[in-house]
C-alpha positions in Angstrom: 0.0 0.0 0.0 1.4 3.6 -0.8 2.9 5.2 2.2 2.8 9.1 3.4 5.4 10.5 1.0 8.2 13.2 2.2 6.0 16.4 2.7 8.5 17.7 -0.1 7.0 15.4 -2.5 3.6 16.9 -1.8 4.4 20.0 -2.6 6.3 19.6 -5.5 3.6 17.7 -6.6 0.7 20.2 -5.8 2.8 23.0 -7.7 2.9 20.1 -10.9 -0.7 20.0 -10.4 -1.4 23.8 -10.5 1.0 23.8 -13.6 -1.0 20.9 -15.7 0.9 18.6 -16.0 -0.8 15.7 -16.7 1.8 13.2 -15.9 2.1 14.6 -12.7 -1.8 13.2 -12.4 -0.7 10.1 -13.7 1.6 10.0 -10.9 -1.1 10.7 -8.3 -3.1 8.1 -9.7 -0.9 5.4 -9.7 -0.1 6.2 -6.3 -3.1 6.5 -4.5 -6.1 4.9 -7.0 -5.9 1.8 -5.0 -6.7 3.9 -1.8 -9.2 5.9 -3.5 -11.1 2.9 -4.6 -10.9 0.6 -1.8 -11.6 3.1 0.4 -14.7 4.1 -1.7 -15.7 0.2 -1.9 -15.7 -0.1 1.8 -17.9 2.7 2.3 -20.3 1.7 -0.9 -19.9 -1.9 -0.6 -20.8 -1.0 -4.4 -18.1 -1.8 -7.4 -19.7 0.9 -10.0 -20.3 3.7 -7.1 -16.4 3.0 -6.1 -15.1 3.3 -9.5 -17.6 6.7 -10.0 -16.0 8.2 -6.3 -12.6 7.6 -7.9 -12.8 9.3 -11.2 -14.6 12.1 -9.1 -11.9 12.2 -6.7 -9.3 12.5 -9.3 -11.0 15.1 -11.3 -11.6 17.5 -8.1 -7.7 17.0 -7.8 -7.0 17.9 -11.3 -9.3 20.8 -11.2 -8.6 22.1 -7.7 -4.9 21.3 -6.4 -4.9 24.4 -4.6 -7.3 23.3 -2.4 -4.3 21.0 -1.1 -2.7 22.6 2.2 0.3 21.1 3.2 0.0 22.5 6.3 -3.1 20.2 7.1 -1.5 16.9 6.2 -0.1 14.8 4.0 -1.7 14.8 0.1 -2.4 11.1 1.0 -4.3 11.9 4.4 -5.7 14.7 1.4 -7.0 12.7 -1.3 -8.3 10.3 1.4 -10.5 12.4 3.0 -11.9 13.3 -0.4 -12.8 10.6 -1.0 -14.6 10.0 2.3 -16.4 13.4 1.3 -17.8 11.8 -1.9 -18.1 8.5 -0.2 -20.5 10.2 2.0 -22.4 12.1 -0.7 -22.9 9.3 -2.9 -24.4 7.5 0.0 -26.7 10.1 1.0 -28.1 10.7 -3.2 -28.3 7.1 -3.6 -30.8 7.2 -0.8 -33.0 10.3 -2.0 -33.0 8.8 -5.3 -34.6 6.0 -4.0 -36.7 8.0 -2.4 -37.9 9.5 -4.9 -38.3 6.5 -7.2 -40.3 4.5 -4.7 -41.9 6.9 -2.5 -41.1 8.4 0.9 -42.2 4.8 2.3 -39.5 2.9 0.9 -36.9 4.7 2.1 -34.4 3.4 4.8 -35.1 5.1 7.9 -32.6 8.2 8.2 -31.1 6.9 11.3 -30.4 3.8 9.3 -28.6 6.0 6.6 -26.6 7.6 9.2 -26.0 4.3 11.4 -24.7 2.5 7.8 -22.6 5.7 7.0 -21.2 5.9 10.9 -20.3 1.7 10.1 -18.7 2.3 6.7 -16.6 5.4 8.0 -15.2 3.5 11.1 -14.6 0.4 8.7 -12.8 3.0 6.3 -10.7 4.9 9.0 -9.2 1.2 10.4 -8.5 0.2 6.6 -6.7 3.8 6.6 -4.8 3.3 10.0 -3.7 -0.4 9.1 -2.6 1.0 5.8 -0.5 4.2 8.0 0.3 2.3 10.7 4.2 0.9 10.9 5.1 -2.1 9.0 6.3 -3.8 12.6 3.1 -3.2 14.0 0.8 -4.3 10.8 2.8 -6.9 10.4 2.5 -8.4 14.3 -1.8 -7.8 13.5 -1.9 -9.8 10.8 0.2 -12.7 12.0 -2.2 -12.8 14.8 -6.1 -11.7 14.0 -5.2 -13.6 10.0 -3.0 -16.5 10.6 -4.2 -16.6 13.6 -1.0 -16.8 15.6 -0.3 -16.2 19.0 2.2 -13.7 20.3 4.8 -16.3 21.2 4.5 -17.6 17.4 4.2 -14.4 16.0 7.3 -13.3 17.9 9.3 -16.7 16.5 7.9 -15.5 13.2 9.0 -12.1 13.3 12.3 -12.6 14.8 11.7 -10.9 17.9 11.6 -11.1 21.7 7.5 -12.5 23.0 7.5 -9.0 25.4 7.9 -7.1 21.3 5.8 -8.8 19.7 3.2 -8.5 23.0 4.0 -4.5 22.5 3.2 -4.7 19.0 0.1 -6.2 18.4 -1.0 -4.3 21.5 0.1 -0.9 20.0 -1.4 -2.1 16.8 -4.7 -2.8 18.7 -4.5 1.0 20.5 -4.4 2.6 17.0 -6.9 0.2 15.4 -9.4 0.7 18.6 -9.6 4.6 17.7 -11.3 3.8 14.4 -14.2 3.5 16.2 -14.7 6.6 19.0 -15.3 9.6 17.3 -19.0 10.7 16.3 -19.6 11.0 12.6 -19.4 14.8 12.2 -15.3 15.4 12.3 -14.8 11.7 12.4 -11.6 10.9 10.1 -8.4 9.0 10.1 -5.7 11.4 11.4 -5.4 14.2 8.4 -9.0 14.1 7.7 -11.3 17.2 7.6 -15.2 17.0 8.7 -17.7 15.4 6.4 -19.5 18.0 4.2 
């Protein structure tokens, strides 16, 4: 998965933005589209809907990388909480379309909406720390909660003392257990903004 890039890189690559250059988009695409869309799938548990958040994502980039501020994070932490944004929109159309299509009857109770879009933000905030955490620490989380391995076999695995590996995957669990406490309005991974 892409890491945070040197903060140098973000602004070089916000000024190639501003410029036009449309390698420079190519770049950001290759980098982060596999973010972008499985961050968008999570939310939308919806193929089509992901790819449309993506190409939206992108194209608010292209048209608007001065809307970029270093200052507030990294472009990665950026572009994700775009797409979170348009995550978030698309869920809330989708519904109103069908509301309008079926009738006000038919339509999921607006609690429900929120309560699905509160689930698919904390499901996409701990895809988004797993992907930012350390390598060490991801690494001791998936030996145990995937292959299922203990800490004493996750530390023979990972070539490092039981009480580091105990440290890791409980460190891992910290920053995966924040996912999960902040209300939906200002809820994001670190570098996030509030939802619009």
């Amino acid at each position: 998965m892409a890491k945070d890039a040197p903060p140098r890189w973000d602004r070089r690559m916000q000024q190639r933005l501003a410029r036009g250059e449309a390698a420079a988009l190519g770049e950001l695409y290759d980098r982060f589209a596999s973010l972008v869309h499985s961050q968008a799938h999570r939310m939308l548990d919806d193929e089509d809907a992901a790819d449309l958040v993506t190409r939206e994502v992108f194209a608010q980039v292209w048209e608007n990388p001065e809307a970029y501020d270093p200052k507030q994070g990294s472009m990665r932490s950026w572009v994700a909480k775009l797409t979170h944004r348009h995550s978030v929109q698309r869920l809330r159309r989708t519904a109103a379309a069908y509301a309008q299509e079926h009738g006000e009857d038919a339509v999921p109770d607006p609690e429900e909406l929120e309560r699905r879009v509160r689930s698919a933000t904390a499901a996409a905030r701990a895809d988004y720390i797993v992907s930012s955490m350390p390598v060490s620490l991801r690494q001791a989380l998936e030996l145990a909660y995937i292959q299922r391995r203990d800490y004493r076999q996750a530390a023979a695995d990972l070539g490092v003392t039981e009480d580091e590996a105990r440290r890791r995957l409980r460190l891992g669990l910290q920053l995966l257990s924040t996912a999960n406490i902040r209300p939906l309005e200002g809820s994001s991974p670190p570098g996030y903004g509030r939802v619009r």
